[in-house]
Backbone bond lengths (Angstrom), bond angles and torsions (degrees), N, CA, C in turn:
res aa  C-N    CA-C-N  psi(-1)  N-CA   C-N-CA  omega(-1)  CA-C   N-CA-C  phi
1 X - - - 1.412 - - 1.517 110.24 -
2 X 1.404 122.93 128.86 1.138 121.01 157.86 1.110 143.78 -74.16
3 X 1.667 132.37 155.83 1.753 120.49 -162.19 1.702 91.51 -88.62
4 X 1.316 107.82 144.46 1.211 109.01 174.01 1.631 109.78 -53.85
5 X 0.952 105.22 173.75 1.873 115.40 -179.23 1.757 99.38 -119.36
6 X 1.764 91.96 134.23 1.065 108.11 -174.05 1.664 116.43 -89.51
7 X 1.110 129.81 137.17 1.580 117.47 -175.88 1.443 106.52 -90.55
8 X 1.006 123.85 146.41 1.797 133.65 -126.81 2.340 79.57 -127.79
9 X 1.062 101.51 -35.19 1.298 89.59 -158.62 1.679 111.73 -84.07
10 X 1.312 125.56 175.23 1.101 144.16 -135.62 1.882 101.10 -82.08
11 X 0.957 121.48 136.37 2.405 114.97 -163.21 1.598 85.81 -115.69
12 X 1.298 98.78 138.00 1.501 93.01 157.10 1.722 109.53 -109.63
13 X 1.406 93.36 156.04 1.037 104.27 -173.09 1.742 116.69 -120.89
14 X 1.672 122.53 120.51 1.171 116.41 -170.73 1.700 110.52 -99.57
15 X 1.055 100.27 124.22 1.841 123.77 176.21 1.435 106.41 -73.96
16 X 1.208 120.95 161.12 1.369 119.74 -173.06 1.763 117.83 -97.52
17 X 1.723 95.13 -10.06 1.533 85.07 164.61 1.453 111.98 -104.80
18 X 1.462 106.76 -162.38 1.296 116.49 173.70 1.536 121.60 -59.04
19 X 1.274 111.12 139.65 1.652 114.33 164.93 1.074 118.43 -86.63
20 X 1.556 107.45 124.36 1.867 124.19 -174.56 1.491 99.52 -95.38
21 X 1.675 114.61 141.79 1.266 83.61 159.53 2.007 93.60 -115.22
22 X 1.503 110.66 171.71 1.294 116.26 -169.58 1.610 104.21 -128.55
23 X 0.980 140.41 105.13 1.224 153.27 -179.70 1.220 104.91 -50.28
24 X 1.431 120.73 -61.20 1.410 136.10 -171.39 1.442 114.04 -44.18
25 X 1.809 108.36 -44.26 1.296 105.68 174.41 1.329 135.86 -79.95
26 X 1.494 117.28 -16.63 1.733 132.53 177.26 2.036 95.42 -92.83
27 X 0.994 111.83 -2.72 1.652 103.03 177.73 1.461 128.19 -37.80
28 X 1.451 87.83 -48.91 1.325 119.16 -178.33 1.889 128.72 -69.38
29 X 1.464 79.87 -11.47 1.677 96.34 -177.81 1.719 100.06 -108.24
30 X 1.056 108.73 -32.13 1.861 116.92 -166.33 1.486 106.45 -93.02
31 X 1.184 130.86 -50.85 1.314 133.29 148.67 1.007 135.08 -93.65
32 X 2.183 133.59 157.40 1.166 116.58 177.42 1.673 107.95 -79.09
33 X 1.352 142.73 151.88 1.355 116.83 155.73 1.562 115.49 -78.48
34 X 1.070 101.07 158.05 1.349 129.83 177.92 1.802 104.45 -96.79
35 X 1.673 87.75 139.93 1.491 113.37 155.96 0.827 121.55 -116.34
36 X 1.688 96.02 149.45 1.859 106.70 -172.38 2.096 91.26 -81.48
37 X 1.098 85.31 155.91 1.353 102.57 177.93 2.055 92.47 -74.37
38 X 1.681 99.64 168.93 1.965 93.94 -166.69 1.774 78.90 -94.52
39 X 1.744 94.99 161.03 1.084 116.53 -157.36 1.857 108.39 -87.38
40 X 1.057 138.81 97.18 1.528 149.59 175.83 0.713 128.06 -47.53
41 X 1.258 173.35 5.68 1.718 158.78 -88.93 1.237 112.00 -97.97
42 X 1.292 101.21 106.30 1.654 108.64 156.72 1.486 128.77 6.82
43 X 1.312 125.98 124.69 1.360 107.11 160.87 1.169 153.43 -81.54
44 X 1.442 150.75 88.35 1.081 130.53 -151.35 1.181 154.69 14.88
45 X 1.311 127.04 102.83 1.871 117.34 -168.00 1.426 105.64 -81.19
46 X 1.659 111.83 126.39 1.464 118.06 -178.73 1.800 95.55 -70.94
47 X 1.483 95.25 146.23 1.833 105.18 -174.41 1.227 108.54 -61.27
48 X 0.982 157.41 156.99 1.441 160.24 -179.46 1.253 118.61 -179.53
49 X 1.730 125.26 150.85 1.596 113.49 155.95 1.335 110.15 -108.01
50 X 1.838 102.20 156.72 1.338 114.74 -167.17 1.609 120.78 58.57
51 X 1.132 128.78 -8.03 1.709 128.17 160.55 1.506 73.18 124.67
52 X 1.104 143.45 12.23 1.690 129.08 -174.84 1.582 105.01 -99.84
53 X 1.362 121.33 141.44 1.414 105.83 147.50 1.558 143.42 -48.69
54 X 1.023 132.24 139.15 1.637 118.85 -170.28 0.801 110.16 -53.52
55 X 1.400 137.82 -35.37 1.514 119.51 -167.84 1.273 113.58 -105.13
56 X 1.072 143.44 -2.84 1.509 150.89 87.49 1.714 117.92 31.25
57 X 1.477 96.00 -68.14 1.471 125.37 -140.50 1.841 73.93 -73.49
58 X 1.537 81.84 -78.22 1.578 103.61 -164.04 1.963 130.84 -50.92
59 X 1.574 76.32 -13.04 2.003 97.08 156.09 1.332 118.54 -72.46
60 X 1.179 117.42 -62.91 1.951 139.93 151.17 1.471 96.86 -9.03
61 X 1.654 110.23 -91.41 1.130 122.90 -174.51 1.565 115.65 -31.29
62 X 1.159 111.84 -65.60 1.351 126.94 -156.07 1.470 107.74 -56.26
63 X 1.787 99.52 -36.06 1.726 116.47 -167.61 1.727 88.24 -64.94
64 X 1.490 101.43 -51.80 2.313 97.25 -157.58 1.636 85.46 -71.92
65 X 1.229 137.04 -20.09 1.607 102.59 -177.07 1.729 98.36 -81.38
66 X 1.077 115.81 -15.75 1.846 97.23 -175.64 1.730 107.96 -84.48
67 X 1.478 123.49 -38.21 1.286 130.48 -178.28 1.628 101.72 -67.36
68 X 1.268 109.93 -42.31 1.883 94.86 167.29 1.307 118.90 -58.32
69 X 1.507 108.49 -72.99 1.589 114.33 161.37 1.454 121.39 -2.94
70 X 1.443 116.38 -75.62 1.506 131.94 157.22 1.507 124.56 -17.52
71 X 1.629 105.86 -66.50 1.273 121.67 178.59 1.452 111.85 -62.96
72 X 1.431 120.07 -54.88 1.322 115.61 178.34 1.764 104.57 -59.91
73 X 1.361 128.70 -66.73 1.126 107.26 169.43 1.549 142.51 -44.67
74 X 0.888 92.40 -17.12 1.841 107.01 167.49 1.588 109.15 -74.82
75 X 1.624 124.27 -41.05 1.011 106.41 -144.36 2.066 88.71 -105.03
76 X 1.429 120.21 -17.15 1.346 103.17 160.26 1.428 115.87 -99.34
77 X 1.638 132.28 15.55 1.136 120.07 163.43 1.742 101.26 -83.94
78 X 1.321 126.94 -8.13 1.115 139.40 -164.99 1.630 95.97 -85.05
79 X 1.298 108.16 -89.99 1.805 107.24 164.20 1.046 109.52 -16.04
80 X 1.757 135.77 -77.40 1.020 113.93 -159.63 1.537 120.79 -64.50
81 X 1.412 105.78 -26.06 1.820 89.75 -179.70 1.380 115.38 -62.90
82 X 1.487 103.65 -28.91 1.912 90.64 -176.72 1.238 115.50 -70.66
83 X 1.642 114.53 -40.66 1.163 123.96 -178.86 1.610 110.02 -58.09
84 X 1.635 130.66 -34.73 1.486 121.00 143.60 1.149 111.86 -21.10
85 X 1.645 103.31 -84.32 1.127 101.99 -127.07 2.265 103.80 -76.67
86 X 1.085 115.22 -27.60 1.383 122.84 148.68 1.668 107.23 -21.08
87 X 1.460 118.63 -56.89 1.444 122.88 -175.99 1.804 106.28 -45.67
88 X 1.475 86.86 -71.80 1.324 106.94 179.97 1.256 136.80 -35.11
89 X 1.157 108.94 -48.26 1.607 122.27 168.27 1.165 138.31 -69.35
């Protein structure tokens, strides 16, 4: 007599409540997960105004207040000489 043969493959088995299904737990089989890449931090922003370095900035500055300066003095030391010399003549 032969031993019966056992079936090798997978039985389901029914529970008496309801069947849930849970996403959370097959995730891992249905998709790969993903990693976050490790976290870097920025390096420090040197203080500055306008994205300039301060001393930068305050070179800038200093240059357009003298080239205005200039111009305005240029342009009524200018008047007045004509306006002299108009007198004069």
């Amino acid at each position: 007599m032969s031993t019966p043969h056992k079936d090798q493959s997978p039985q389901v088995a029914y529970g008496e409540g309801p069947e849930v299904f849970n996403p959370h737990q097959h995730q891992s089989i249905l998709e790969p997960q993903h990693v976050q890449p490790e976290f870097v931090p920025a390096p420090p922003k040197k203080s500055g105004i306008l994205g300039l370095p301060r001393q930068t900035f305050w070179l800038c500055l200093i240059l357009l207040v003298v080239v205005i300066a200039a111009a305005v003095g240029g342009g009524v030391g200018g008047t007045l000489a004509v306006q002299n010399a108009k007198s004069v003549t």
